[in-house]
C-alpha positions in Angstrom: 85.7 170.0 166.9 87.7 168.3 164.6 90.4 165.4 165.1 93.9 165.4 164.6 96.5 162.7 164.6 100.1 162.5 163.6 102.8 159.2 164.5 106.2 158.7 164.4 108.1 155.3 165.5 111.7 155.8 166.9 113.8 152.8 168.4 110.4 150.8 169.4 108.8 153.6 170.9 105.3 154.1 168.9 104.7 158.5 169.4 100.9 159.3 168.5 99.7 163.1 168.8 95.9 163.1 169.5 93.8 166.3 169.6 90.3 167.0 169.3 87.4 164.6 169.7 87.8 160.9 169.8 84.6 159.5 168.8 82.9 156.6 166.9 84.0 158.4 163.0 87.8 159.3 164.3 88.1 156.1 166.0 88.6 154.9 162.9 91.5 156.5 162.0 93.0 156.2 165.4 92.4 152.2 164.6 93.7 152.8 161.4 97.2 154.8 162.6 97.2 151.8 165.7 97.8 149.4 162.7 99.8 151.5 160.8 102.2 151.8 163.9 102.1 148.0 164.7 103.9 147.1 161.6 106.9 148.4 163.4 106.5 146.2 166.6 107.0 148.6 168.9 107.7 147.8 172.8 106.0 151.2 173.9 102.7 153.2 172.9 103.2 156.5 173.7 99.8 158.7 173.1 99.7 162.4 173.9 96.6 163.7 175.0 97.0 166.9 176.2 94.8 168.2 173.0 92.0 165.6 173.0 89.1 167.1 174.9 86.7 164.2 174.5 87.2 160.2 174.4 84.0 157.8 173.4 83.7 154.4 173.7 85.0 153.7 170.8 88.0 155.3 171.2 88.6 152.9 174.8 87.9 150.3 172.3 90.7 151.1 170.0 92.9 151.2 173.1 92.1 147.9 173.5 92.4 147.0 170.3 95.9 148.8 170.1 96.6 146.1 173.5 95.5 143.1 171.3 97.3 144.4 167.9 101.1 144.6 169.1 101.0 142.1 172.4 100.8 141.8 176.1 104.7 143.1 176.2 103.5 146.7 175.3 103.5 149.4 177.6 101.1 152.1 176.7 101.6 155.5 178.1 98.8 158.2 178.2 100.6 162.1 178.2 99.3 165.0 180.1 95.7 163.2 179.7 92.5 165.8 180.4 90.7 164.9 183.7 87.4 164.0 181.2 89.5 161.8 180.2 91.1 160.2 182.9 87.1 159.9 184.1 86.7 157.6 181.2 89.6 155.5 181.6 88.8 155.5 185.7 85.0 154.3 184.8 85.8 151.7 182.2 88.8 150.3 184.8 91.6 150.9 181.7 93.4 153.0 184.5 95.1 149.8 184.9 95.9 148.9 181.5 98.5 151.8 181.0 100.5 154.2 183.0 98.9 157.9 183.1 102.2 160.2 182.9 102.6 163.9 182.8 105.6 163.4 180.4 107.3 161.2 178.7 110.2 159.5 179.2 108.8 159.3 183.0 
């Protein structure tokens, strides 16, 4: 399946549309849009996932990365997540690194 990603950034709020399969090629671009997205300095990530049906480990890493890139002040939300990939996040412990939400604004 392919992968998809659009972003906006509104008032600090960095909006990222994910769909399809994160994995070691697309992480890339995900890394890529994460950096993109930082030049704004936003104060939330805000990644909707209700379209991505698979997460690898590079992906996580990118979340990590996106942690590291733009500070310890961000908040990172993860939208209407699949339970594959809540799984990963539970696994890897990054469950507590960002606030699983079934909308946002909470």
């Amino acid at each position: 399946m392919d992968f998809t990603i659009t972003s906006e950034v509104v008032d600090k709020v960095a909006k990222l549309k994910l769909a399809g399969e994160l994995d070691s090629l697309s992480a890339r671009v995900f890394q890529k849009e994460i950096e993109k997205v930082a030049l704004e300095s936003p104060t939330e990530l805000v990644l909707d996932l209700e379209n991505l049906s698979f997460m690898s480990s590079a992906g996580l890493r990118v979340l990590i990365f996106s942690k590291q890139k733009m500070g310890v002040g961000l908040t990172i939300y993860i939208v209407k997540p699949q339970e594959i990939i809540v799984d990963t996040l539970e696994k890897t412990g990054l469950q507590h690194s960002v606030n699983i939400v079934d909308q946002y604004p909470v």
